[in-house]
C-alpha positions as CSV (number, residue, x, y, z in Angstrom):
1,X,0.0,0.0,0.0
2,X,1.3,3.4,-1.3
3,X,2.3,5.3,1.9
4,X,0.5,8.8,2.7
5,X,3.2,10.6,4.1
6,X,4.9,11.0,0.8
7,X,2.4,13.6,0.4
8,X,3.1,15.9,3.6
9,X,6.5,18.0,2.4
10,X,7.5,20.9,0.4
11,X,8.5,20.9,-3.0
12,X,10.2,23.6,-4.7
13,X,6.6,25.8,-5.0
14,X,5.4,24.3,-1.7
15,X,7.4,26.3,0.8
16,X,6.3,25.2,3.9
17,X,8.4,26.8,6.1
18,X,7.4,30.6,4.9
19,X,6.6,31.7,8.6
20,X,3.1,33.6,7.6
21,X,2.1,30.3,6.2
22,X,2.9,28.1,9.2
23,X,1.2,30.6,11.3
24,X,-2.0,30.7,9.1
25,X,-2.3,26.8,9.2
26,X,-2.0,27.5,13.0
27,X,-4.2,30.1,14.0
28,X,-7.1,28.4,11.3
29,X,-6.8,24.5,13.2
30,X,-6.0,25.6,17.0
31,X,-9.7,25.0,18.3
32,X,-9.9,21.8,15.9
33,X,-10.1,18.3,17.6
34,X,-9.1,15.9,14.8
35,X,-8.4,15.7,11.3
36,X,-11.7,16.1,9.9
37,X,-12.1,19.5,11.6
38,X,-8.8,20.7,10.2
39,X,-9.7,19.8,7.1
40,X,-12.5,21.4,7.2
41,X,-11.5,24.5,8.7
42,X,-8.8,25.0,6.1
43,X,-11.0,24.0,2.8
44,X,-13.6,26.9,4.0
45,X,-10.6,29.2,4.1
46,X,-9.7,28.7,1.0
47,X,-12.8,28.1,-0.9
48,X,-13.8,31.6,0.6
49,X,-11.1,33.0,-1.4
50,X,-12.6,35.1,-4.1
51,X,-12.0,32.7,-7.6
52,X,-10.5,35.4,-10.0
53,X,-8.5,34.7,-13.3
54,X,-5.4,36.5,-12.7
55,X,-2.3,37.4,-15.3
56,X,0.3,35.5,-14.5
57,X,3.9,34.5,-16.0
58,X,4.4,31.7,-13.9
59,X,3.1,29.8,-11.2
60,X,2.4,31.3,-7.8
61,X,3.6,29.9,-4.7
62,X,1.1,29.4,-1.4
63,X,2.1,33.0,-0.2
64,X,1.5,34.9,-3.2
65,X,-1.8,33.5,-3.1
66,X,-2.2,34.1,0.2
67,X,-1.2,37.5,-0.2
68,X,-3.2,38.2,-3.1
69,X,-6.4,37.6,-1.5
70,X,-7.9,36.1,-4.7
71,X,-7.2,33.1,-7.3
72,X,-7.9,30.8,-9.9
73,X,-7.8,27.0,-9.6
74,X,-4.1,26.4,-9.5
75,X,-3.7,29.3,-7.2
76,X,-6.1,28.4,-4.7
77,X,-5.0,24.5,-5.1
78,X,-1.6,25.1,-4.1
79,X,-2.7,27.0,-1.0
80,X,-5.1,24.4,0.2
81,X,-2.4,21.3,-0.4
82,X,0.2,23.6,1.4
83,X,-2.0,24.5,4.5
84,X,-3.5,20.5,4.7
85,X,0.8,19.6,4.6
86,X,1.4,22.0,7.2
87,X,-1.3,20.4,9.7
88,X,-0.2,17.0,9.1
89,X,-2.8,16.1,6.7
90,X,-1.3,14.4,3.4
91,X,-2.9,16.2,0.5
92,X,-2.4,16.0,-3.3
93,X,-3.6,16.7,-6.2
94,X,-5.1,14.8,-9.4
95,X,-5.8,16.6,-11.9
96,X,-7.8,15.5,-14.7
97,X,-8.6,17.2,-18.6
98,X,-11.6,18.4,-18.8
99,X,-14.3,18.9,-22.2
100,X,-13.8,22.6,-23.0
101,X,-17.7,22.7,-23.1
102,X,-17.1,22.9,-18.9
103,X,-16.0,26.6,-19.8
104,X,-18.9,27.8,-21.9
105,X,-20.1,31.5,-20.3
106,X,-16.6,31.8,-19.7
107,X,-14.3,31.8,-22.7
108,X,-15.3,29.4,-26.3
109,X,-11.8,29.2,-27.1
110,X,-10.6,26.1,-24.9
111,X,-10.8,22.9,-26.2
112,X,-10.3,21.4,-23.2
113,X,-8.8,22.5,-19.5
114,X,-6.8,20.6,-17.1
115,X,-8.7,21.1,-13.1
116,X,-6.7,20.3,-10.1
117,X,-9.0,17.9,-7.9
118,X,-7.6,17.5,-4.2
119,X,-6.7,14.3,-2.7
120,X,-7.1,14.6,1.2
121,X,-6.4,11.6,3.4
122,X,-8.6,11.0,6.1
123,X,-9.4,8.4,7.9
124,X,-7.2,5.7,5.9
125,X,-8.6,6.7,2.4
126,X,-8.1,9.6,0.0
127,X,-11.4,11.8,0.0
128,X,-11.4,14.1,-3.3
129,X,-13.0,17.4,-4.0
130,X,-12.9,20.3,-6.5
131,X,-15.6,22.3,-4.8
132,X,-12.6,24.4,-3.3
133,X,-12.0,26.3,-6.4
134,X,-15.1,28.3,-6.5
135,X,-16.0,30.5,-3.7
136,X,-19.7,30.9,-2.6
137,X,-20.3,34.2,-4.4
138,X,-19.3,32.6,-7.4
139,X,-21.6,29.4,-7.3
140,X,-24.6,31.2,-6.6
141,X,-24.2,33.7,-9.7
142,X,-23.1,30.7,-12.0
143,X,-26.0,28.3,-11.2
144,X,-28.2,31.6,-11.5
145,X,-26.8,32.0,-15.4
146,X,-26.9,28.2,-15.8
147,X,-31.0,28.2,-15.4
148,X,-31.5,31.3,-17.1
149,X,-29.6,30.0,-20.3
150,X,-31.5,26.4,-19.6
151,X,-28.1,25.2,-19.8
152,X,-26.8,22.3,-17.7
153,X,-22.6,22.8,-18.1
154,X,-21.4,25.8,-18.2
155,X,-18.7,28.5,-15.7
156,X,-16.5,25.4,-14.5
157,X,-19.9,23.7,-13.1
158,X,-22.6,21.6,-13.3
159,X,-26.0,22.9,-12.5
160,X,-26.6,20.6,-10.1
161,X,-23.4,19.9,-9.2
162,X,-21.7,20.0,-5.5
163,X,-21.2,23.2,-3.8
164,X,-19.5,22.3,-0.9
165,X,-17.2,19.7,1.0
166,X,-18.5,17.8,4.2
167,X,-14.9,16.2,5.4
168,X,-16.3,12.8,4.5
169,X,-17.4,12.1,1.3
170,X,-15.8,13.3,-1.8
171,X,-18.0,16.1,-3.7
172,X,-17.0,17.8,-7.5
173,X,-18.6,20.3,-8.8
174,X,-19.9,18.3,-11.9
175,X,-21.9,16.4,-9.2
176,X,-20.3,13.0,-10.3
177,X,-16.7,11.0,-9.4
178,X,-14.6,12.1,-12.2
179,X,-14.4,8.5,-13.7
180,X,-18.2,8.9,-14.2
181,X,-18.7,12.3,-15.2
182,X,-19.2,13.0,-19.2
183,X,-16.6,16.6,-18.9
184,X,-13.8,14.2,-17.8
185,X,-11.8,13.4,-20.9
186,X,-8.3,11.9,-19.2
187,X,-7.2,11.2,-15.6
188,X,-3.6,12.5,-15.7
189,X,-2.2,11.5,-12.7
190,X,-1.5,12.9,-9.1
191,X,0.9,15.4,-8.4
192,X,2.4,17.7,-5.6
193,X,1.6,21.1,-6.7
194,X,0.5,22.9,-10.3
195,X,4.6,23.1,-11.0
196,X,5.2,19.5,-10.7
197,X,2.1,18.9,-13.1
198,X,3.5,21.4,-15.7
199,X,6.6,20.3,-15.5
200,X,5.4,16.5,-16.2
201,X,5.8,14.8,-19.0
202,X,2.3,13.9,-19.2
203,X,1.4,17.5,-19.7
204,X,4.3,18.0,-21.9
205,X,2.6,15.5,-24.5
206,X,-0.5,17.2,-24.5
207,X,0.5,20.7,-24.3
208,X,4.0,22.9,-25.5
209,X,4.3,24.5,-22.2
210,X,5.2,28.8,-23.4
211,X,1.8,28.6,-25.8
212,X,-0.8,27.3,-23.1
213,X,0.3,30.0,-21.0
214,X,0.1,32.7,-23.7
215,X,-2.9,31.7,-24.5
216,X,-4.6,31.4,-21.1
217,X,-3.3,35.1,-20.4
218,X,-4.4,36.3,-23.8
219,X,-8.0,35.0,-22.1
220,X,-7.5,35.7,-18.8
221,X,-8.8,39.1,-18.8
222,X,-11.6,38.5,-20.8
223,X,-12.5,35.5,-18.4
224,X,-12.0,38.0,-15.3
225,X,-14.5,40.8,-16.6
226,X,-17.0,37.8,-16.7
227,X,-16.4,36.6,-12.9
228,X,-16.7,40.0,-12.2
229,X,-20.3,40.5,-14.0
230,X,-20.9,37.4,-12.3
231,X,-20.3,38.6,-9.0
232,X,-22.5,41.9,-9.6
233,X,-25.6,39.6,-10.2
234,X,-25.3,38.7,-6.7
235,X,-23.7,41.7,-4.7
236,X,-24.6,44.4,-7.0
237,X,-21.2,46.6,-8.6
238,X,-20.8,48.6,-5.4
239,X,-20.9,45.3,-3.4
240,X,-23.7,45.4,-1.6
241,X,-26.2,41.8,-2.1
242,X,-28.7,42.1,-4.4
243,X,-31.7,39.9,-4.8
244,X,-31.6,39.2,-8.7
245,X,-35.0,38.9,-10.1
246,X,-35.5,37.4,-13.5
């Protein structure tokens, strides 16, 4: 049997000895009583963190996030595998290719996108869930647009797909174990962090590493103007919550 704690150290992007780190994992798990509760207590941390789709040259390490308040998938995975390491909790991540039909409302010109899933061990099995990536704010507006287009796929989710992670069972936001859902197109493996997946030779042979990331930050900003629209259907542009009639 593979052994867990393979999964508990830093890597060259996982710096787990950056001191405002350590004493975030700290100050978040200090009331918890096991596991579970430390799981928990970091996942809502992070899946508060605003989803954004940020510029970036390369890929940023658990304290950029941190710092920057905001993130996209790889951002906010990193962050949450870091944090889980940093309580004692082995975490990972699988990441999987998904149909580019996943993305429809926000960008048409992916054929496909690769979504970190996270593997958390607890209680002598490896839990998955996705549900991290997009925070509350987000889900609500998204699964608002999904009905109003009658569309059932569509801003990263299903429309009746998980919002949020229990500790116990695994949940994904396309409301299905990846091996069953239809948006799934290739399991490619389980890695550390984001850098050890781009870095892999697996990703290598699907994608030449300098033109996916031109062309993701040719989209990003286009894909950022529509999670902010999305956000205004719910809080209203000066922030305030809105009740969206329709």
């Amino acid at each position: 049997m593979e052994d867990p704690g393979r999964w508990l150290g830093s890597t060259p992007l996982l710096d787990l000895e950056d001191p405002k780190l350590r004493l975030r994992a700290r100050a978040l798990t200090q009331l918890c009583k096991n596991p579970r509760e430390k799981a928990l207590a970091i996942y809502g941390f992070v899946k508060r963190i605003p989803f954004a789709k940020p510029f970036k040259l390369r890929q940023h390490t658990p304290r950029e996030v941190l710092d920057a308040g905001r993130g996209d998938a790889p951002d906010k995975a990193v962050l949450l595998v870091a944090l889980l390491r940093l309580v004692d909790i082995p975490a990972r991540l699988r990441y999987v290719e998904l149909r580019g039909d996943i993305l429809r409302g926000l960008t048409s010109s992916m054929a496909s996108a690769a979504r970190p899933v996270a593997e958390i061990w607890l209680n002598a099995r490896w839990v998955r869930t996705d549900t991290y990536i997009f925070d509350a704010v987000y889900m609500a507006a998204a699964r608002q647009r999904l009905k109003d287009s009658d569309w059932e796929w569509g801003y990263g989710i299903h429309r009746n797909g998980h919002g949020i992670w229990n500790g116990v069972d695994s949940a994904f936001l396309g409301g299905m174990p990846t091996e069953e859902d239809p948006m799934v197109m290739a399991d490619l493996g389980v890695f550390h962090d984001p850098l050890t997946f781009v870095s892999s030779d697996v990703y290598k042979a699907h994608h030449p590493r300098i033109a996916r990331a031109v062309h993701w930050n040719m989209l990003a900003p286009l894909m950022d103007r529509v999670v902010r629209d999305l956000r205004d259907d719910i809080t209203g542009p000066d922030g305030a919550s809105v009740k969206k009639t329709s």
